[in-house]
SEROMAR-204351 format. One record per residue (C-alpha): x, y, z. Coordinates in nm, 4 decimals, padded with zeros to 6 digits. Each point is the difference from the previous one (the first is absolute). Layout:
N
px: X | py: Y | pz: Z
...
# end
This chain:
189
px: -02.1930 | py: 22.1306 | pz: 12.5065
px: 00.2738 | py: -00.1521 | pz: -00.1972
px: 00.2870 | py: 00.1890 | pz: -00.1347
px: 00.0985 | py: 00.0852 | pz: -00.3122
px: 00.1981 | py: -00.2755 | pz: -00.2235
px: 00.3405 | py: 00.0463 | pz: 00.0578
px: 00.2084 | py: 00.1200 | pz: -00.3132
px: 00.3502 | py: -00.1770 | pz: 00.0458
px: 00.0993 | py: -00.2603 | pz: 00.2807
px: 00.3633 | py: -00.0268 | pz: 00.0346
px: 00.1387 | py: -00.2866 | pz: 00.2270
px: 00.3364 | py: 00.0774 | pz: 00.1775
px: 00.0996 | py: -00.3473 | pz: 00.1032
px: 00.3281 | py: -00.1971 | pz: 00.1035
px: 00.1300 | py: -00.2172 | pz: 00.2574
px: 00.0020 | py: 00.1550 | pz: 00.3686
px: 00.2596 | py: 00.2658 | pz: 00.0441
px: 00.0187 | py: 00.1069 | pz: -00.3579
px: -00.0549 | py: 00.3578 | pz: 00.0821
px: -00.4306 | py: -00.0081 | pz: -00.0917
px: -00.1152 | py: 00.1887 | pz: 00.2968
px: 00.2828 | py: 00.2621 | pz: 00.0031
px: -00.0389 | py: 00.0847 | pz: -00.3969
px: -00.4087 | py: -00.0269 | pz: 00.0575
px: 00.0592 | py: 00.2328 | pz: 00.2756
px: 00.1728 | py: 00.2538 | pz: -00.2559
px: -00.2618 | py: -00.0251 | pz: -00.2976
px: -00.2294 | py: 00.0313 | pz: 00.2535
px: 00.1774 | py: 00.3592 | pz: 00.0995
px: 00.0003 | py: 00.1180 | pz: -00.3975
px: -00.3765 | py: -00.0508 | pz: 00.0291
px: -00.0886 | py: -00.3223 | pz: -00.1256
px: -00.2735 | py: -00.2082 | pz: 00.1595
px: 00.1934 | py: -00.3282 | pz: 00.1562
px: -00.1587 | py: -00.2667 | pz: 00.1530
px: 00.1638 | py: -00.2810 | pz: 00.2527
px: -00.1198 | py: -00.3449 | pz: -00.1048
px: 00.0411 | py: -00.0866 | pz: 00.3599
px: -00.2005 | py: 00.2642 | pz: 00.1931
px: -00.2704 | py: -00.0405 | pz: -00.2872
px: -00.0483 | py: -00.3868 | pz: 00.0680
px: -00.0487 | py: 00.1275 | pz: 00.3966
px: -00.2642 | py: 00.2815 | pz: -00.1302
px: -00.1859 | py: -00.2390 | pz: -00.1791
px: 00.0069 | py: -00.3030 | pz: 00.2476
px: 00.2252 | py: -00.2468 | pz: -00.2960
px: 00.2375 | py: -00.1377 | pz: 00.3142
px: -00.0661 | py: -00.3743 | pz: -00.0437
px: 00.2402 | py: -00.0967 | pz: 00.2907
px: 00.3817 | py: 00.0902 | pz: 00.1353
px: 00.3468 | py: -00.1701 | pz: -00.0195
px: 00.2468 | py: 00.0906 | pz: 00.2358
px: 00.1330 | py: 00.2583 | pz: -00.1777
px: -00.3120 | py: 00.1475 | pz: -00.2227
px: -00.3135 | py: 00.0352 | pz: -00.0914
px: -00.1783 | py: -00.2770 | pz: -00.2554
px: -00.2132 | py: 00.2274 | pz: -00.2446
px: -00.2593 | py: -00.1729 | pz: -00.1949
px: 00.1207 | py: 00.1782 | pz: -00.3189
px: -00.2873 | py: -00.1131 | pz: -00.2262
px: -00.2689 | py: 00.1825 | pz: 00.2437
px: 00.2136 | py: 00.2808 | pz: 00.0409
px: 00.0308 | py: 00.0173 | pz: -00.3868
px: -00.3999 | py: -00.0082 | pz: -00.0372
px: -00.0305 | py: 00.2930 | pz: 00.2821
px: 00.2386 | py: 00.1625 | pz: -00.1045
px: -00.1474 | py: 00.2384 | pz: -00.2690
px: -00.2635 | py: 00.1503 | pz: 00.1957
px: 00.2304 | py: 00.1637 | pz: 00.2141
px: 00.2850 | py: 00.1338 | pz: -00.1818
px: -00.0444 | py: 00.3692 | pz: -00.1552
px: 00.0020 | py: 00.0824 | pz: -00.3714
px: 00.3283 | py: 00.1137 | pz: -00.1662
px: 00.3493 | py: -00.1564 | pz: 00.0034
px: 00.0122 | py: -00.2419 | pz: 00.3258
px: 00.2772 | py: -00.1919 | pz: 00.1247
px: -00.0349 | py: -00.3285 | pz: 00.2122
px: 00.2785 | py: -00.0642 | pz: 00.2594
px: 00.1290 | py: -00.3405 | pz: 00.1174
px: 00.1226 | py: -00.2813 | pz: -00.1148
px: -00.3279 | py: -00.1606 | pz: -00.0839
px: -00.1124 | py: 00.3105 | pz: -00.2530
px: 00.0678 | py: -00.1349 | pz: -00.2405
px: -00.2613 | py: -00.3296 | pz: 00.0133
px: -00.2859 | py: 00.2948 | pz: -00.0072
px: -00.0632 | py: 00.0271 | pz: -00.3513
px: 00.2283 | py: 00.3427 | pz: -00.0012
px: 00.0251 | py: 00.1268 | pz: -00.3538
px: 00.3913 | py: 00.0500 | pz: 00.0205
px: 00.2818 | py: -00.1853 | pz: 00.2364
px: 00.2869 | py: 00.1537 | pz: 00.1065
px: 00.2240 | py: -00.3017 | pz: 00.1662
px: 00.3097 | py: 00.1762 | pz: 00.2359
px: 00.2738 | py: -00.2196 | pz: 00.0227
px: 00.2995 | py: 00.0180 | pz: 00.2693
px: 00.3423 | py: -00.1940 | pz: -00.0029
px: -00.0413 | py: -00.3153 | pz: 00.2332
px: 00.2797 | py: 00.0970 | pz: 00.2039
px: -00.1064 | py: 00.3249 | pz: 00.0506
px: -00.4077 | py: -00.1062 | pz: 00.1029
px: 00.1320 | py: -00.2290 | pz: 00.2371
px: 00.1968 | py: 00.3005 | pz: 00.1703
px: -00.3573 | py: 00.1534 | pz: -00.0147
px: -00.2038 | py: -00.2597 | pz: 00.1354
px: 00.2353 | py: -00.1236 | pz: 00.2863
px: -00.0055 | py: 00.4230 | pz: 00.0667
px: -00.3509 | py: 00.0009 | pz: 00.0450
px: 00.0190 | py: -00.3318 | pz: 00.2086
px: -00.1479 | py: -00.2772 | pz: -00.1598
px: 00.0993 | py: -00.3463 | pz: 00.1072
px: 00.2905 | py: -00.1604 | pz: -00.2563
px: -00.2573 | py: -00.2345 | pz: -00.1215
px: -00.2664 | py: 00.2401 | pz: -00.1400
px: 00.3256 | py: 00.2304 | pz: -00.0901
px: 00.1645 | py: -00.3143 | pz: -00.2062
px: -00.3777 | py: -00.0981 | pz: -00.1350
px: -00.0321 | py: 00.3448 | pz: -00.1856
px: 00.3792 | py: 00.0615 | pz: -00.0934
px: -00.0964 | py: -00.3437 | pz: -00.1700
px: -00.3151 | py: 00.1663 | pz: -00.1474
px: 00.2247 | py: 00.3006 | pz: -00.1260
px: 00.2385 | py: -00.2807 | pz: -00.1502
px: -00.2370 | py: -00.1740 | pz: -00.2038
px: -00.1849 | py: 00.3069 | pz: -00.0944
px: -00.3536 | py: -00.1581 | pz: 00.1502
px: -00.1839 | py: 00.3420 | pz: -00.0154
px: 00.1215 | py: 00.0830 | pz: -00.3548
px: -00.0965 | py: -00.3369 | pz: -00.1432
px: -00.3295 | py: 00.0494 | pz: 00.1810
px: -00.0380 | py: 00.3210 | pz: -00.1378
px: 00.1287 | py: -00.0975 | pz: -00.3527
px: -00.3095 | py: -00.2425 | pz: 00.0267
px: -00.2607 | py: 00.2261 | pz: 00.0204
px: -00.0008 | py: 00.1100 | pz: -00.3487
px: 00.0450 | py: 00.3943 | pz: 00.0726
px: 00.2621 | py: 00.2742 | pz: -00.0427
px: 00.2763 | py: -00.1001 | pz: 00.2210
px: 00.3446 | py: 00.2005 | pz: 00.0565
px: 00.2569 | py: -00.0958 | pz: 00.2688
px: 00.2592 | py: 00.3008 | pz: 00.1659
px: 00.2846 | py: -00.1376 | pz: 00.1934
px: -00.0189 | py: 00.2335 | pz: 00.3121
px: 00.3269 | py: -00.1307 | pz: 00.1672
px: 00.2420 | py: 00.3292 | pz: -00.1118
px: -00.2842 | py: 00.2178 | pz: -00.0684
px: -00.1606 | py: 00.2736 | pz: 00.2570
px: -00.3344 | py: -00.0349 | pz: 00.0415
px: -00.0871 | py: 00.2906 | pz: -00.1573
px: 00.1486 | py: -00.0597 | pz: -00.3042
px: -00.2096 | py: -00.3422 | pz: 00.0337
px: -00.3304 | py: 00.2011 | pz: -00.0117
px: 00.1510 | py: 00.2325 | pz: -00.2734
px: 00.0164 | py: -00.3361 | pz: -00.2203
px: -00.3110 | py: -00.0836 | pz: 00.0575
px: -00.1937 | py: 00.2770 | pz: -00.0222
px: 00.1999 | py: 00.0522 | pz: -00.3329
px: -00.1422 | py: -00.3745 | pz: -00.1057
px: -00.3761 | py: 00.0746 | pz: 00.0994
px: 00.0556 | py: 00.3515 | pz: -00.2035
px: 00.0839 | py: -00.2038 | pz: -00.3329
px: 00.3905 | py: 00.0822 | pz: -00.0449
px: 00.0916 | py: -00.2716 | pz: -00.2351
px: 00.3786 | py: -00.0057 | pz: 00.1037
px: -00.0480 | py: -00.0293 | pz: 00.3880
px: -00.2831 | py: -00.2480 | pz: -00.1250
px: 00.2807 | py: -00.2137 | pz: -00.2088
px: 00.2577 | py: 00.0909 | pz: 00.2965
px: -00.2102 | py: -00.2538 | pz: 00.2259
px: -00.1537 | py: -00.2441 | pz: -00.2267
px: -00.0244 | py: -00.3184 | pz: 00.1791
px: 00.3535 | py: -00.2778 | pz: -00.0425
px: 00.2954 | py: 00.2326 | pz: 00.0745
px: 00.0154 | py: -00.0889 | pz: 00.3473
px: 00.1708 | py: -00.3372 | pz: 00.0899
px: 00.1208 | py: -00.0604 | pz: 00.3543
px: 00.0042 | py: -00.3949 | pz: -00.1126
px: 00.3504 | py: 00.0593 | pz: -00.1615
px: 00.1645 | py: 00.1431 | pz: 00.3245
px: -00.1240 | py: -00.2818 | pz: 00.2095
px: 00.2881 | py: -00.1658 | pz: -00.0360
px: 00.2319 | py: 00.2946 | pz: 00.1506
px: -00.2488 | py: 00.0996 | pz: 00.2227
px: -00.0943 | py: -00.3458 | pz: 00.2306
px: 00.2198 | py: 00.0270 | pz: 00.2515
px: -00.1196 | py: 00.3886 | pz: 00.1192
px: -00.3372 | py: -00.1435 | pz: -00.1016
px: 00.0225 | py: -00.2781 | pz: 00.2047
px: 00.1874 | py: 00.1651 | pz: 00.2771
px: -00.2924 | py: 00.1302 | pz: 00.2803
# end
């Protein structure tokens, strides 16, 4: 039996060690329905192969199987590929390059998948990939912010509030023009 259609998909996305999981983990405590992109492409067998560090998800499967599983009402997808599943709304967190590579080297990555998504931060790859999908996009800069207020913003953005809405419109982040003072901490492992 399939479920009902699902109301409102919301995609928190962002480059690894953002702060997804831990805000998904709070919206998750005020109630909401919230969904990890990566334990979902385990549940419904869309693990194409493995790297050294992750999983390879076929997204485009995942994004066809998705909808019978996920429960009517608001839903939020976790992970940094949520936002290639058709979701109706993006939410992109950001985090100073400096700062994510504290994270990442924290959480013990090897420098060169550290350096290959402080790049990805740099460049704003997820944005841009978001930005291309045609749908409601807002990006929150989580890297002075608790994680609390993080969900606060966004559960203000799914509710409508046009000034949080406006507050994160997509363009006011720009870690391209601190490059410059930034490359040797960035550089330095």
């Amino acid at each position: 039996m399939m479920n009902p259609p699902v109301s409102e998909v919301i995609a928190i996305t962002g480059t690894p060690g953002v702060g997804k999981s831990t805000v998904a983990k709070i919206l998750q405590k005020k109630g909401y329905k919230v969904f990890s992109v990566n334990e979902l492409a385990e549940e419904l067998d869309c693990i194409i192969g493995e790297d050294e560090s992750c999983k390879i998800v076929d997204v485009d499967v995942l994004a066809e199987k998705i909808g019978g599983v996920l429960p009517k009402g608001i839903v939020f997808l976790e992970g940094h590929l949520s936002h290639l599943l058709d979701p109706d709304k993006i939410i992109v967190l950001r985090c100073n390059p400096i700062v994510l590579k504290e994270r990442l080297k924290v959480k013990g990555w090897r420098e060169e998948k550290v350096l290959e998504n402080v790049e990805a931060e740099i460049v704003d790859s997820i944005l841009i990939e978001a930005l291309e999908t045609g749908k409601e996009v807002y990006e929150i800069d989580t890297t002075n912010m608790k994680p609390e207020d993080v969900a606060d913003f966004i559960e203000k953005i799914v509710k409508g509030d046009k000034e949080v809405k406006e507050r994160f419109k997509p363009g006011k982040v720009d870690w391209i023009k601190h490059v410059g003072d930034w490359i040797e901490e960035l550089m330095r492992f």
